[in-house]
Every structure is written in C-alpha cells, then in structure tokens.
C-alpha positions, 0 to 999 in steps of 0.5 A: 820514827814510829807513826803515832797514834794520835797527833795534834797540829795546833796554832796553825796561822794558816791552813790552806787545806785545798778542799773541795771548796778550797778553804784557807782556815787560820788560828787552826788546829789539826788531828790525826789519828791512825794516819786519817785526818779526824778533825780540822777546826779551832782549839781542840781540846782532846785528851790521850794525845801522842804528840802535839806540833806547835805550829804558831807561825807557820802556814800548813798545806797538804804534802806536795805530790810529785807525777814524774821523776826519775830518781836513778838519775840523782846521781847523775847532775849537772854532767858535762856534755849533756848540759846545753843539749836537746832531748835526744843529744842529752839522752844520748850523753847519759845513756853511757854513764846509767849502763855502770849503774847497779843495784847500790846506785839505783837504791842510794840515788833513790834515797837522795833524791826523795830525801830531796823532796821531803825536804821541799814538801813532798809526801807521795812521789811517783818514779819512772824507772825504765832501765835495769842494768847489772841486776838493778831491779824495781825492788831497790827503789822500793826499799829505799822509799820504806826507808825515806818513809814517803807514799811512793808510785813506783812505775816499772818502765821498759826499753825495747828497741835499741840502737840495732833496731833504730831506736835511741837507747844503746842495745846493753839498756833495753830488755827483751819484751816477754822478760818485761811484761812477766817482771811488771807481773811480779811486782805488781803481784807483790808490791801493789797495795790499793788500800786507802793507806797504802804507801806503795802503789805500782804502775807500767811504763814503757818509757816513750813511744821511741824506745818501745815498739806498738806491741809492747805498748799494747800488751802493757795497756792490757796487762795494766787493765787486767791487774788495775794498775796505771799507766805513764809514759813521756808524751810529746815532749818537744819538737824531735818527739813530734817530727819522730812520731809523724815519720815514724807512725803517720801521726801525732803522739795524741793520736797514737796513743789513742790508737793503743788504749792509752788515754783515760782516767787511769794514764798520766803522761809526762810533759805534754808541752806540744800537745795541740788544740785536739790532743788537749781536747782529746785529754780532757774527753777521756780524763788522761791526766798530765804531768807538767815539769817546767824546770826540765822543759826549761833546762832541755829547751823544750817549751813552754807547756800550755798548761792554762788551756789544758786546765780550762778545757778539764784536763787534769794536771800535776806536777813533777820534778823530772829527773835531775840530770834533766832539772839539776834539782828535786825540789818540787815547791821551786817547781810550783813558782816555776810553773806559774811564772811560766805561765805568765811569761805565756798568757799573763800575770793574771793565768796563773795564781799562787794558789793555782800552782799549789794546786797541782802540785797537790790536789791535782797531784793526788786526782792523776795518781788516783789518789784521791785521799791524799792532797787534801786537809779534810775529814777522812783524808790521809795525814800527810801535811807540809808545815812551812815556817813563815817567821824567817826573812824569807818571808818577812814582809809578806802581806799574804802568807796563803802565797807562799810561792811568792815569799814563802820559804824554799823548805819545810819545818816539818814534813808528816806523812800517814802521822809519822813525822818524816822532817822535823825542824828542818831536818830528815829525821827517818835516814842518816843523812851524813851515810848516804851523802858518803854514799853518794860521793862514793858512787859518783867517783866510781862513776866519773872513774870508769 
C-alpha cells in the first residue's frame, strides 16, 4: 500500500498524544498529510481527502518505539537447553545454532519479528545485528524492514575476540576488526537518511564490551562521531557481566565506557539492570540513554532494572523487546505492562503508571533514538499512529480507557506508519503472511536438522 496523500482519523475516543504537556483528547480527529501530522483537534471538515479511518471505539496513541532487539534471533524461540540458562550459558547454547545462519535467515527472521511488532504497535524498531556468518550482511534486514514498512534503526554490530582469545563467542562468529569498521563505513555511506522523514537510520554497535576489544570500542565511538551516527551496545546486564568487568578491566561497566567516549546523548545502552548509584548519575550528567527489556531480564534471570531511579535522576529510558531467543516473544505493548509491573513489585504500586510505561515505550522511545519527531501526536510530527479497539472483551469493563496497559487489547486495529496503513482491522497488510510463516517453517527445520 501506497502512503496516502491526506488521511483522516476521526471519532477517536481517546487520543493519548504524549505531547510535551501530555494531553489525552477525546471525540478527536487526526490528519495527516504527506506523512506529517497537520491538525489534531475536534470535527475536521476538510476536503481532497484519500482516506478516512473510523475510529469510534478506539482509543489511538503514538506508534510504539522499540530500542533493542535482535530480529535473527526470531527464528530461534524457546530452543531446548538455553531455556533455564544464564546469560552467558544461553549464548553459549545459541552461539551453534546462528553460526547455520545465512542471508535467507537473516531476511526471513527480520521479516517476522517486525512483523511481530507491528501487530502489537510498533512503528520504528531498532535492531542489534552483531554476527554475519555465511554472507548474511546488514542489507538483508534493511530490505526486509522496506518490505514490512516500519521506520527501522538498523545498528551494524561487531564481534572481535573469540573463544581463542578468551572471549565467549566461537572464533567462526567474530570478524577481523578493520573488515568491521570499513563495513560500518559503507553502510553508513549508503543507508543512513537524517532527514526528519527517514525511514532507515544506521547506528554502530559492537555487541558488548566481552566480545570486542577496548580498541574497536574506541575507533567505533570516532567513527560514529566522525559520520554522526549513534551508538549501542549491551551494558551491565547481570551479575557475570560486572564481575567479567572488574577482572577484566579493573572497573565497573559505567566507568569503562566512560573511559572510551561511550556516554552521551548519542549512546543507548541495553539493559543496564546493575547499574549503581554513580552509573546512573553518570547516565543522567551526560544524557546516555537506556534501553530497559523486562521480559529478557526476566526470562535470563538477570534482575530487576532500577528503572524508577534512573527516571527521577533525568536518565532518558526506552523500551525493548530484546531478542526472542532471550523473550520468547516480540511484542513490545506486553513489554510495557511488564515493565510497570515490575516495578511495583520493586518500589510500589504507586512508581510506575499505565501512562508512565506508555511513555517509554513511546516518547521516551523517540528521545533515545534521536528521533524526536516521532513518538508523539502533535503538529509537525511524523504520522505514525497505534489504533486500539477498546470495544471487545478485553476491555469491556474498563473505567479508564487512557490505561490501556491494564485492560486494553494485546494488538492493534491498525497500525499507520509515515500515512501509510501498514495493519488494518488487525491484520498485516504490506507482506504475505501465510509465505513468510512457510518460510519460517522451512528454515527452522533445516536448522534443528543440521
């Protein structure tokens, strides 16, 4: 489907536009125009219309924003082995299995695992794709994301140091680091769009500080500054990942990547659960952002990030589904309930709202990824909208329909992203669904069979 050149949303119940004063609107109508949010107010009568959405019933938010992920891995759930595992012992299961992986694998698991994520609401996702074996490049997921028709922020990870040299990927998984930073040059050269429309945006990311040496970490921070692209990586993500920097580098993760040029406003970390007092401090001082995964921290036993502190000290958060080997799912309105539950198991019933967690995901989302004309309904903004239909039994009963993290519906009606309708009346309508879950199936048993 074509992006429209003027569409209407009217009759909305409830617009929760996460604007900068935080409006929640009802009986409102929206319009988009070339991709751009032109108006946001009560019975718009206009005239030259494309389409017009009915919205009665429905409650419409900003499309959600998902900070991590990595979308290979949607080929690899629930696998035997790493089920009940620690982060390094589930790596060290899956680890195998992605060195069989090829271009087909890359492209088709990226296909599904946004395709996942539009369902549940998602309109910009970013990836973290930090192994290449057997020709798989970052291309394959680009051309996927074209297909699938979310904003995507591919990062172009890296693995140096294998088994050989004491770190935990096998050697057939990690690149020789000049191949590394000459490919994070030409995908930057050839994908990266900074344009307030863009649907591609590249970043680096070596994937953690115990598959990469201090060098690479190094030169990729200048390279990234030099083209002005982000940077991410996995930080502190549970008790291994602190003691392996403390005997490894003499100090804490915060301070380390401190020590090589990684905070700022144009770094994102995964995860973070570990983070102490002075990390966060340090976060919030230098505006590094973080993206929170619940689900995963959940699913690995890694903890509960302090996701509270890090908001009441100006540390800017985000949310992400993490892969799903490691979340076993992709769909990023369950990891918003998740990570308000979570913490009010930690702090309270009163740390964390429905709103709150909406945020995040969305607006919070948009400020990490540098996107700040996404995650949000308002003038000017990008047209990229969630509709929710609050009319079934999922939310029959419901005195508030702004929380729809606590009775609201698990996918959306439909899903519009730059004016292009990307889900409607729940279903995906930009790729065949029944060809790439054919796909799927096929790939997964070549897999198990080898």
């Amino acid at each position: 489907m074509t992006k429209k050149e003027r569409t209407v949303i009217k009759n909305a119940d409830l617009v929760i536009s996460m604007d900068d004063t935080r409006r929640i609107l009802s009986c409102c109508d929206i319009v988009i125009s070339q991709g751009e949010i032109q108006k946001v107010e009560k019975n718009t009568h206009l005239t030259g219309v494309d389409e017009i959405i009915d919205a009665s019933g429905c409650v419409v938010t900003p499309g959600l924003i998902n900070t991590h992920h990595h979308l290979f891995q949607s080929l690899t759930k629930a696998v035997p082995g790493g089920q009940n595992a620690l982060l390094f012992g589930w790596l060290k299961t899956l680890y195998p299995i992605w060195s069989r992986f090829g271009p087909d694998e890359i492209r088709i698991s990226t296909t599904l695992g946004l395709s996942e994520l539009a369902l549940s609401g998602c309109t910009m996702s970013s990836d973290h794709l930090y192994l290449f074996p057997n020709g798989a490049t970052l291309d394959d997921t680009i051309h996927a994301a074209y297909e699938v028709g979310l904003r995507f922020y591919p990062t172009r990870g890296s693995m140096s140091i294998g088994e050989t040299l004491g770190g935990l990927p096998p050697d057939n998984l990690v690149e020789k680091e000049h191949d590394i930073i000459n490919d994070c040059i030409r995908v930057i050269d050839k994908f990266n769009d900074v344009t307030p429309a863009s649907m591609i945006r590249i970043g680096l990311a070596p994937c953690s500080p115990f598959s990469v040496t201090r060098e690479l970490m190094k030169d990729t921070a200048l390279l990234a500054r030099d083209k002005g692209v982000t940077l991410h990586t996995h930080l502190a993500e549970n008790e291994e990942d602190i003691a392996y920097s403390l005997e490894k580098f003499g100090c804490r993760p915060g301070q380390y990547v401190e020590d090589l040029g990684w905070t700022g406003k144009d770094v994102w970390h995964a995860h973070c659960v570990k983070l102490n007092t002075q990390e966060i401090n340090l976060f919030a001082s230098t505006r590094t952002g973080v993206s929170h995964c619940p689900c995963s921290n959940c699913r690995l036993g890694s903890g509960i990030a302090p996701i509270r502190d890090m908001l009441r000290n100006g540390v800017n958060v985000g949310l992400g589904v993490d892969g799903s080997a490691s979340n076993d799912s992709g769909s990023l309105i369950s990891e918003a309930r998740q990570a308000m539950l979570l913490q009010r198991v930690k702090n309270g019933a009163d740390s964390m709202s429905a709103l709150d967690a909406l945020e995040l995901a969305t607006r919070g989302g948009a400020d990490i990824l540098g996107r700040p004309e996404c995650g949000r309904i308002q003038v000017g903004a990008r047209g990229d909208l969630a509709i929710w239909d609050i009319s079934g039994i999922d939310s029959a009963g419901s005195w508030d329909p702004a929380s729809l993290l606590l009775a609201g519906p698990k996918k959306v009606k439909h899903l519009i992203v730059e004016g292009r309708m990307i889900v409607c009346d729940g279903n995906l309508v930009t790729v065949n669904v029944a060809e790439t879950l054919s796909e799927v199936k096929r790939l997964v048993k070549n897999l198990q069979s080898q």
